[in-house]
Every structure is written in structure tokens, then in C-alpha cells.
N, C-alpha and C positions, 0 to 999 in steps of 0.2 A: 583599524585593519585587523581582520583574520589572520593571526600568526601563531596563536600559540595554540596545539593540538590537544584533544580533551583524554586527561590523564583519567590511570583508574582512580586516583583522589577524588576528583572532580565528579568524575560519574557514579565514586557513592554515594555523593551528596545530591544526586536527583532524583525526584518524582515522577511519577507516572503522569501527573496532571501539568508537574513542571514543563515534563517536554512536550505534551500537546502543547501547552501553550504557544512551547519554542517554535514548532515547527510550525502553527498556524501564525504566528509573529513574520517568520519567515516569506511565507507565502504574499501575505498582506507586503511585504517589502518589494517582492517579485511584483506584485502586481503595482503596485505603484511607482517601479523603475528606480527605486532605492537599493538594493540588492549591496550584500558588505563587500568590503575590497577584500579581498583572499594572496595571501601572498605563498602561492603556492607551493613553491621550493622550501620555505620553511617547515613547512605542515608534512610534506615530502621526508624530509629529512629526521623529521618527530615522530614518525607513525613508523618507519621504518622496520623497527624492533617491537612494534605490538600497537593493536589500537580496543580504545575504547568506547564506538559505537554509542549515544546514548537513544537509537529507537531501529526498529528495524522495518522497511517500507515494502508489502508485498502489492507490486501492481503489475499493470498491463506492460508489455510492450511498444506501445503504441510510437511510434517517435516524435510525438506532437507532445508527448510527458515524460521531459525529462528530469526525471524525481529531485535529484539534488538543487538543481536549476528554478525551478515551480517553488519549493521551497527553502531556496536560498543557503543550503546545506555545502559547508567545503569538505576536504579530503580527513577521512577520521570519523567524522559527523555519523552518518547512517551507514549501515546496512540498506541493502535492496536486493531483493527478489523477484525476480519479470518474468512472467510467462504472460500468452496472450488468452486474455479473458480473466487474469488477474484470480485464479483459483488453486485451489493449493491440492496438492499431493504427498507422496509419502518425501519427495526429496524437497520439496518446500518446507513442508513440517519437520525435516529435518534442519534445517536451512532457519527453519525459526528457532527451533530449540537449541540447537547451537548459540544463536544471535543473543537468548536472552537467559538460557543456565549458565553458558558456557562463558559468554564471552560479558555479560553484564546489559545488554540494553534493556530500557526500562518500557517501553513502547513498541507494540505491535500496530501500524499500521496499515490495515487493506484497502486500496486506492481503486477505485472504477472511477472510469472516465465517461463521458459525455459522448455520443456515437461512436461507440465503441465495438469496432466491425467485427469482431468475434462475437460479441454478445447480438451482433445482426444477423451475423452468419447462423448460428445457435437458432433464432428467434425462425431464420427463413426453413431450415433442415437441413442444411447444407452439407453435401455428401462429398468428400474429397480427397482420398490419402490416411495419410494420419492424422487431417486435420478433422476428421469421420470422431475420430475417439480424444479431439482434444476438448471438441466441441459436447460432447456427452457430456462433463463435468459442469456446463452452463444450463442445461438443459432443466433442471429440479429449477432454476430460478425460472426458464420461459416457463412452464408451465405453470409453476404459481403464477405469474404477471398474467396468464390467458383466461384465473379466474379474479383478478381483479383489476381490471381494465377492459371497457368494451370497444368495439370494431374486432378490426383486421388484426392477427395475433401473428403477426411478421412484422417484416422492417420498416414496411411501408405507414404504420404506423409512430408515429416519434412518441406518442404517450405510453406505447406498451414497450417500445426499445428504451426509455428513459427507467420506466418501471422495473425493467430487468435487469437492469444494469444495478439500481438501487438492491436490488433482489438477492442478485448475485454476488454481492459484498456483503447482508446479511447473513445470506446462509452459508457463503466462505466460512465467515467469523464463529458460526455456530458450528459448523464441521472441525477448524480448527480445535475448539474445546472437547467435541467429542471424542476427536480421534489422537489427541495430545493431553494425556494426562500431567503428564508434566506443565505443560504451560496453564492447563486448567487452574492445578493446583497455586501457580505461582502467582496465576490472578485471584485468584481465592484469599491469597497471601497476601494480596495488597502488592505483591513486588512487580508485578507490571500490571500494566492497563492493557485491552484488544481493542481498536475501535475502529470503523471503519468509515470514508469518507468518497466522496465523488468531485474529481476534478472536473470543472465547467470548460472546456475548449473556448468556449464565445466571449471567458470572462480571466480565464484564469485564476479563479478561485477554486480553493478546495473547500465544499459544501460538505459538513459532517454528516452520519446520518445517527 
């Protein structure tokens, strides 16, 4: 059982490659309906006065991904950052660099999902509010995906919404390094890894890319 919450001890002693492991170890549990017993109120009571995070997960919103859940993560475990279309900004990048100068996580995670209706929305034009200007930030991945993938360059399409979605976790991750020198550096350092993966809906896995 999951009881004891992970101290700053513990999370000096991990790797960047350690916690990918952990967390794809995780997932594979989720999906085969082994998932750890968590005893929640203890972990509650541990984290209370400070937690030590070891990965920090920026994904979608979607409510069909629920991150700790997918990866079998209890309370202390991760960081998470959700916006929808799973792309970062100046308060996500703050939100990272927090997560992994600040507070020690050793993994960046960026998670797209599998019909991923902002990334559809994105792919169709979709004009709507302020979903007009959330939707821009997807838009550099449609149109990569429009010159490699042929048909229809909208939703109706699943091989150019699959592509973009792939896309759009790509060039998150490289945006992240541009516009965070700090975290560039710290990958640089060997002190975290960035890497980014696509949850399958149909299967429940998390596909690396």
C-alpha cells in the first residue's frame, strides 16, 4: 500500500529516466487494472507541510485524462498543469519552472491525447470567444500536420487530427526550451529530462513520442 509520501530525501535520489520509467510502470498498472492501494489520509497528513513532486505533467483538460489516475500517481506524486490543447504559456512556464527549480521535480511531462477536440477545433478554424485566441497556440502544429499528411486538413480527417496532436506536443516541448532558459539549462544539466507522450483513449496507454 501507498502510505508513505515522497520526502525531499527520496527525490534527491531520482533520475530523470528513473521517473519516466515510474510513471510509464504506472500507467501499464492502470491499464491492466492493478493500480496501488493509496491510503489516502496518510499521504494527506505527510504532504501537509511540504511536498516533493518527482515529475511535473502538462496536459489537456480533457476529463476522459485524468493524469494521476492514467498513471497511477497518489497525493505528493506529481504536479499537473491543464489547459485545453495541452500548450504552454507564460503562466504554464511559470508553473514549470516552479515545479522543477523550485520545488525539485525531475521530469517534464507533456501529454496530448487521442481526439483531442481542441486540437479538432484548431485543425476546423474555429472562431468562438476566447476560445478564438486559445486555439492560436495549436495552430503552428495544424499547419505543419497540412504539409504532412494528405486529404482533408480538418477534423474530419483522423490521420491529420492524430498528426497534430503528435505535432502539438512536439513543438510545445521545443517552445518550452526556447522561451525557458532555465529549464533549458537544467536539461542541458542532465537535472531533468522534457519529453512528451500521447494518451491512446481507445487503449489507455501512454504512447511516447
Amino acid at each position: 500500500m501507498k502510505n508513505i509520501a515522497i520526502t525531499k530525501t527520496v527525490q534527491d535520489t531520482l533520475t530523470p529516466a528513473g521517473v519516466l520509467q515510474d510513471l510509464l510502470e504506472g500507467n501499464k498498472r492502470f491499464i491492466d487494472g492493478n493500480g496501488q492501494a493509496v491510503d489516502n489520509s496518510a499521504l494527506v497528513e505527510q504532504t501537509v507541510g511540504g511536498q516533493f513532486p518527482k515529475a511535473v505533467v502538462l496536459s489537456c483538460i480533457d476529463s476522459r485524462v485524468p493524469v494521476e489516475t492514467v498513471l497511477d500517481q497518489a497525493i505528493g506524486d506529481i504536479f499537473v498543469a491543464r489547459v485545453a490543447g495541452n500548450f504552454e504559456n507564460v503562466d504554464i512556464l511559470g508553473s514549470l519552472e516552479y515545479s522543477c527549480k523550485v520545488a525539485g521535480s525531475k521530469l517534464i511531462l507533456v501529454l496530448g491525447h487521442e481526439h483531442c477536440g481542441a486540437v479538432k477545433a484548431a485543425c476546423d478554424g474555429v472562431e468562438l470567444g476566447n476560445i478564438t485566441d486559445l486555439l492560436a497556440n495549436i495552430l503552428p502544429a495544424v499547419k505543419q500536420s497540412a504539409d504532412e499528411v494528405e486529404g482533408e486538413a480538418n477534423s474530419s480527417n483522423s490521420e491529420f487530427v492524430a498528426k497534430t496532436v503528435e505535432n502539438n506536443v512536439k513543438l510545445t516541448i521545443e517552445r518550452i526550451k526556447e522561451r525557458s532558459p532555465i529549464l533549458k539549462d537544467m536539461e542541458a544539466a542532465g537535472e531533468i529530462q522534457i519529453v512528451g507522450g500521447v494518451y491512446m483513449l481507445s487503449s489507455g496507454k501512454v504512447e511516447m513520442i
